[in-house]
N, C-alpha and C positions, 0 to 999 in steps of 0.2 A: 924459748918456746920452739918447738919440732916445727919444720918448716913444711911439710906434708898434712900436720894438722892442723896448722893455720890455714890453709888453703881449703882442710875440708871442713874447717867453720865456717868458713868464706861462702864455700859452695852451697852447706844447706841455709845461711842463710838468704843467698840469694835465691834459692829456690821456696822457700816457707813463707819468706818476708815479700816478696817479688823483687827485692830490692838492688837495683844494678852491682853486679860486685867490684867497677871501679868507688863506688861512694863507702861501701865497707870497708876497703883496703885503703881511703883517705882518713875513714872516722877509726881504723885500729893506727895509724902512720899520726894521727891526732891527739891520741888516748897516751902511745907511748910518748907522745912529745910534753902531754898537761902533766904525764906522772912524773918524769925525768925531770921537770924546771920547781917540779916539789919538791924533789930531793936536794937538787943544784943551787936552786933560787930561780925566782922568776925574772931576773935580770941576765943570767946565762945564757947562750946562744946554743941549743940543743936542735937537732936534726935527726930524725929517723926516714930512713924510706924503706919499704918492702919493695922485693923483687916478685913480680907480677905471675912470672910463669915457675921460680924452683920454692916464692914461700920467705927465701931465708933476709932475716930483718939486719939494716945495716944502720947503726948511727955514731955523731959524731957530738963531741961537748969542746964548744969554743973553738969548735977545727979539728980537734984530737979526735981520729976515731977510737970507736968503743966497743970491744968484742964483744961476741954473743953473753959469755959468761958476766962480764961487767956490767953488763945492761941485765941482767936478769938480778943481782946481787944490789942492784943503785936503785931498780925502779922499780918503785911498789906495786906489787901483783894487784893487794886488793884496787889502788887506786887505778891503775890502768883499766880494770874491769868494769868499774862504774862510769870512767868517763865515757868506756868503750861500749854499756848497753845506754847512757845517754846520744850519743851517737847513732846508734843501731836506730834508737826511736825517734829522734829526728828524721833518720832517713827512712822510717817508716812511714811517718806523718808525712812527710814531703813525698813519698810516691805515692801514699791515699788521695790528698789533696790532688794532683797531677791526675792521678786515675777519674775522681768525680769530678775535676773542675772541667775536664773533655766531655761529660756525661751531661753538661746542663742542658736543659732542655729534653733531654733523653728520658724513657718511661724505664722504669728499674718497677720491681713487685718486690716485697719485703710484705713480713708477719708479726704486727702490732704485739710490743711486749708489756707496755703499760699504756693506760689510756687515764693522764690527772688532770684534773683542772681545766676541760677541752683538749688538751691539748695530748698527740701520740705517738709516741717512742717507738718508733720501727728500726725491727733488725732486717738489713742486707745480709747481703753476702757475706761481706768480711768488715763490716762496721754498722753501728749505730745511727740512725738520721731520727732529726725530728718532725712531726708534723703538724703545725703550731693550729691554732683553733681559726683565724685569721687566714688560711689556706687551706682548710676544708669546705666543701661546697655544703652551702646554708642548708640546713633543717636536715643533714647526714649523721649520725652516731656511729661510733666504733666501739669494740669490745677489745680485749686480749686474744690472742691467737690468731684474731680476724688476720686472711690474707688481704691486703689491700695494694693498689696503681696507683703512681704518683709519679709527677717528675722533679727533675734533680733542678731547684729553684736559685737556692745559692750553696758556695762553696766556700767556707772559709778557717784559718790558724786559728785557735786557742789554745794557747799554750801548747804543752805536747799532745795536745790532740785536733782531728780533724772535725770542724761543727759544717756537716751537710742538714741544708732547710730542703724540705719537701713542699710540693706545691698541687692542691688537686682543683685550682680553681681557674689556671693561666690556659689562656689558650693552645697553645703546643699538647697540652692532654687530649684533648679533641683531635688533633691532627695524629699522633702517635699512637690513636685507638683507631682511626680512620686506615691507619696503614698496615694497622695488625692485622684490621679486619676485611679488609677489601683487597685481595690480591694483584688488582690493576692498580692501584696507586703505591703498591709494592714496586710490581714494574716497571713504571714510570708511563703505562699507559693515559691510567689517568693524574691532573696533575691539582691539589691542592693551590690555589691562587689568594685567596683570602681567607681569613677567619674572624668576626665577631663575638663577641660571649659576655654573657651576664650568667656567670655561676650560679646554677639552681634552679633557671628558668629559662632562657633560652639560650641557643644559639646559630649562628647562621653560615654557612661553608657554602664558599662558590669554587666550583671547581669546572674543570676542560677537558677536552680528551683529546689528545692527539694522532687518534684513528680514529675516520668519522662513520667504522663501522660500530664505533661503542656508544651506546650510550651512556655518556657521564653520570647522569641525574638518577639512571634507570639501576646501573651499577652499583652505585653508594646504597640505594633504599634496599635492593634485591629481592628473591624471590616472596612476594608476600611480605615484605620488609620486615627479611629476620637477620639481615646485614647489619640493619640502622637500630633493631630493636637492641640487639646486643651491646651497642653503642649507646645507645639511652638506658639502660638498667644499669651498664660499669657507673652512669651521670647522675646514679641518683634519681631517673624519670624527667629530666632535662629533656625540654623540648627542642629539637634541630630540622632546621630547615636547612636542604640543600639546594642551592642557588646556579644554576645556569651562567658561567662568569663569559664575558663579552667586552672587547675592548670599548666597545662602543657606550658611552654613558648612556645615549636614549635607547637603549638594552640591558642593559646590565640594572639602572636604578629600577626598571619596572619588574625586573627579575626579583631584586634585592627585597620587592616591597610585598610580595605575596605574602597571602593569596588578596591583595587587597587588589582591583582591578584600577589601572591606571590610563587617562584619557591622555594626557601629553607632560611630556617630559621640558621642561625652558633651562637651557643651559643659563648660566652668567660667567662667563669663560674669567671676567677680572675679578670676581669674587670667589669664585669656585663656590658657586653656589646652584643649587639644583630647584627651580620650581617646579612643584611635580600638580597637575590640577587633577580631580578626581570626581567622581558625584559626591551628592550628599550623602546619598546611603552606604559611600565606601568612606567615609569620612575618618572616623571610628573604628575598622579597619587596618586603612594605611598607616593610621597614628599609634593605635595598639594601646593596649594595656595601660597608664603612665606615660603614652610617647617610649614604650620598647620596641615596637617594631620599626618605626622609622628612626630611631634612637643607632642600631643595631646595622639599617641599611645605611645612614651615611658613615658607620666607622667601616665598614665593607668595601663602600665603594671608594670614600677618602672624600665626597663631598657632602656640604653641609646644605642637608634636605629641608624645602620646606611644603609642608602640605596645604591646600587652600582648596578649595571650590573655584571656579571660573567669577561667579558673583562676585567672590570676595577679593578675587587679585583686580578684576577690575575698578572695584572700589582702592584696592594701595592705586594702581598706578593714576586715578584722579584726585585723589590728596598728594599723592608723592608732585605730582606737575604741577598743584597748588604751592604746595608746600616749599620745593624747591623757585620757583616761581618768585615766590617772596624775599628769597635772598638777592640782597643788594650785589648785582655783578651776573647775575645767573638769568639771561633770556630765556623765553618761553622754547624758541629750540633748541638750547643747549638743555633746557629742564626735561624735554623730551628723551635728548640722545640719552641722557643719563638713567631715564627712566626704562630706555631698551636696552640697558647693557646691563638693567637688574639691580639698581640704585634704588632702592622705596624705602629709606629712612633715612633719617638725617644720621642717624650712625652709621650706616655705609657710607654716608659723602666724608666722613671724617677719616675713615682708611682708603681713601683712593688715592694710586700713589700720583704727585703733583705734576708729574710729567704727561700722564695721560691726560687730569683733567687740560691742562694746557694747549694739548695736543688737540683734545674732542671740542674748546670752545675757542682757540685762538686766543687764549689767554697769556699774559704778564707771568711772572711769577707772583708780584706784590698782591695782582687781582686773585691770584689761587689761594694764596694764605688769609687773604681777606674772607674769602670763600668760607674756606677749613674752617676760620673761627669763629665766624656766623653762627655753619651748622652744627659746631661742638656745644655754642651756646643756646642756641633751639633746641638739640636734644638733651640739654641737662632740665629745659623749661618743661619738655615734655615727659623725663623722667621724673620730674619734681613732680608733676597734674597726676601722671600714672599713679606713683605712690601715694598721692592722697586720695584718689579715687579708691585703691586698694583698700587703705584704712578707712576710708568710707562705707564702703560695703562689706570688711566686717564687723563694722559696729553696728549698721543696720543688720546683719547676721546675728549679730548678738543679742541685739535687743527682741528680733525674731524670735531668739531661741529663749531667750526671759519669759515673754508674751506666752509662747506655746509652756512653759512652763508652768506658768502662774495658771494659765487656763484646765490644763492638768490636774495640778493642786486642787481646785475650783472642782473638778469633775468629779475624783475620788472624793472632796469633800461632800459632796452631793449624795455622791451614791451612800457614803458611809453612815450618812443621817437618814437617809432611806430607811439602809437595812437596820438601823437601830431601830427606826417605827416600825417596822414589819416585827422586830423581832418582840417591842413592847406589846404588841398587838397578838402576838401569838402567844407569848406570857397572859397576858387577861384571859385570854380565851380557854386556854388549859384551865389555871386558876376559878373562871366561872364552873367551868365543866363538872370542876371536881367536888365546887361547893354545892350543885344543883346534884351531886351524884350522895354528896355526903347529907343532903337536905331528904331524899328520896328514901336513903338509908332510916332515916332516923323516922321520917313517919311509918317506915315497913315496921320497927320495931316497937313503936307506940302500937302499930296496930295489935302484932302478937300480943300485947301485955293486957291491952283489953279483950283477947279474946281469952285472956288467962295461959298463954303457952310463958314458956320461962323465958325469964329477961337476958337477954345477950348483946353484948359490947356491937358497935355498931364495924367492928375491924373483923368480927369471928363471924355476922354477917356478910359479911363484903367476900371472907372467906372462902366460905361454903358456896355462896354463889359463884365466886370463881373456879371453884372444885368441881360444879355441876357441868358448869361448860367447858370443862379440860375432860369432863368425863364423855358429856356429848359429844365430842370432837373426834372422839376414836373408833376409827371406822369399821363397820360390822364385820369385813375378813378380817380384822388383827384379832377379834375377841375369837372367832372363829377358830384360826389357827395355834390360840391358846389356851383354847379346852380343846383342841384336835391333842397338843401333847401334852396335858393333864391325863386324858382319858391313857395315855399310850405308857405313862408314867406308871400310874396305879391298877394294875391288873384285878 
């Protein structure tokens, strides 16, 4: 092989391929080693190396080196060339793979080339990805040629080829359409801090600014909000709230929770839990759709919200003082301290870690574990009542919806016997009509016969009289206007 044309294989394929030209010049120094130990045996000790900078290939068999001529004459052209484009495409795959597995997360735009089964075969750049039905955001369709945004979800081998999953439903889409389209979080002015999402429906972005002559909130929506609109049309019409983010939890959760208006925020610092109290009329609200909006604000803020009215925490925390109160080992102010550190169910006293309760009542260990297993057994008692009250009140639901049934049935049965006697009644009535018209008839006809005029069917009377009044009926301009062009006809 010309050692000058080796190298300008070398060359174009590391430039076609992208592929490093030390991994070319391993998988040719490879190729001639798989085809030499075919010819030799594969028990031979066979060596080839290429020289990097003149091309010309050196190898040895068993220690003996091997001229250029003998190695051309011993080792099979064809086989050296297939193991050497297997090679080639290993090291294909292996720098596609390397290129997108740096890209996750990354928004890449490709042009849908089939769309089977939900699911859409997008072409990149320089490869195929799939975009499975399960990562398109719900109630979306696609077509062929459609351009479509997506990011790189996973990366991974199948066999000699590269299998990239697309993702249009993960959060990072929303952040990667945020930086396309707002030039301050380009810059680093302003700065993405969180992200929530429920694909399809909503989502919610808290973000900062780091110059407090911008404002963050005011920046993302933009003029007339055609910043954020561009952002919710790429979403499919995905609702997003942008969020004010604050280190401060009693700021940030009432930020998180709009536009629902919030009276106080109660930390529980051991639980990391959030009482947030509200009115009644924001009740509905704060909670959202399903529980999405407060759903949405504790994955945001990282605590787990709970909404209540002032009414009704005051009622937890006088059962919860009962309640714990009852457990054997637990004073009424130890049932207190528990109660302000955000303890109101007997399933929070069962994760409290045993060192604190220890610590909050002067307790034992043996007295803590006596505790634990009280309240593990209380709340299976009151899991057990809950679930039967549940199946209680959908049987009564059921039997409801029987009841309005059957009364239903009953209504439509009602009406439908109605309208049957209306409709027998309108039947007689016709029926009479026609026998007092056919009665009327027949004496008109006796009468002609005794006045001697000729006898006629009582149907060629009925006729004729209907003839008279189709004749009556037409009104003196039509007759008019048809002896106006009779006379106009016949000169």
């Amino acid at each position: 092989m010309d050692p000058n044309e080796l190298l300008r294989i070398v060359d174009a394929i590391h430039r076609d391929k992208s592929i490093d030209k030390e991994i070319v010049f391993e998988g040719i120094e490879a190729a001639l080693v798989s085809a030499a130990k075919k010819h030799y045996g594969e028990e031979e000790e066979v060596t080839v190396a290429i020289d990097r900078n003149s091309g010309a290939i050196r190898g040895s068999h068993n220690g003996v080196p091997m001229d250029t001529a003998e190695m051309s004459e011993r080792i099979g052209a064809q086989t050296a060339k297939q193991v050497m484009i297997q090679k080639i495409r290993e090291a294909e795959r292996d720098a596609l793979y390397y290129e997108y597995d740096e890209l996750k997360g990354q928004l890449v735009t490709g042009v849908i080339q089939r769309y089977e089964g939900g699911a859409a075969t997008v072409t990149l750049s320089n490869v195929e990805a799939i975009l499975p039905k399960g990562e398109q955001i719900p109630g979306e369709s696609h077509h062929p040629n459609e351009r479509v945004r997506a990011t790189v979800y996973e990366v991974k081998k199948a066999g000699s080829r590269v299998k990239i999953i697309l993702s249009r439903t993960k959060p990072q889409l929303v952040q990667r359409l945020f930086e396309q389209e707002i030039p301050e979080i380009a810059e680093g002015v302003i700065e993405i801090r969180a992200i929530s999402r429920e694909p399809g429906y909503r989502t919610k972005v808290a973000v900062s600014s780091t110059d407090q002559r911008v404002d963050c909130v005011g920046a993302c929506v933009g003029v007339r909000g055609n910043r954020i609109k561009n952002i919710v049309d790429e979403l499919a019409g995905e609702r997003i709230d942008i969020v004010r983010y604050s280190d401060d939890m009693q700021a940030l959760i009432p930020n998180a929770l709009q536009p629902a208006e919030v009276e106080e925020v109660i930390l529980c610092q051991m639980l990391g839990r959030a009482i947030v109290l509200v009115q009644e009329d924001q009740l509905s609200l704060a909670i959202g759709r399903r529980g999405q909006n407060v759903r949405l604000a504790s994955k945001l803020c990282i605590w787990d919200i709970e909404i209540m009215t002032r009414e009704e925490l005051d009622e937890q925390i006088e059962q919860a003082v009962l309640g714990f109160s009852s457990i054997d080992g637990v004073e009424p102010e130890l049932a207190e301290r528990l109660v302000g550190e955000g303890f109101l169910s007997y399933d929070d006293l069962e994760v409290i870690e045993p060192d604190a309760l220890m610590e909050m009542g002067g307790l034992t260990a043996e007295q803590v574990d006596h505790i634990v297993t009280q309240a593990g057994a209380k709340a299976a008692e009151a899991e057990k009542a809950a679930t039967a009250q549940r199946r209680k009140q959908r049987e009564q639901e059921r039997i409801d919806k029987s009841k309005a049934s059957e009364e239903t049935a009953e209504a439509e049965a009602v009406e439908e016997t109605e309208a049957a006697a209306e409709a027998v009644e309108e039947t007689e009535a016709v029926e009479e009509a026609e026998a007092v018209e056919e009665t009327d008839a027949a004496a008109d006809q006796s009468a002609r016969h005794a006045n001697g005029e000729p006898a006629e069917t009582i149907e060629q009377a009925t006729t004729e009289a209907a003839g008279e009044e189709v004749v009556q009926t037409v009104p003196e301009p039509s007759r008019q206007r048809h002896a106006e062009t009779s006379d106009d006809a016949i000169p």
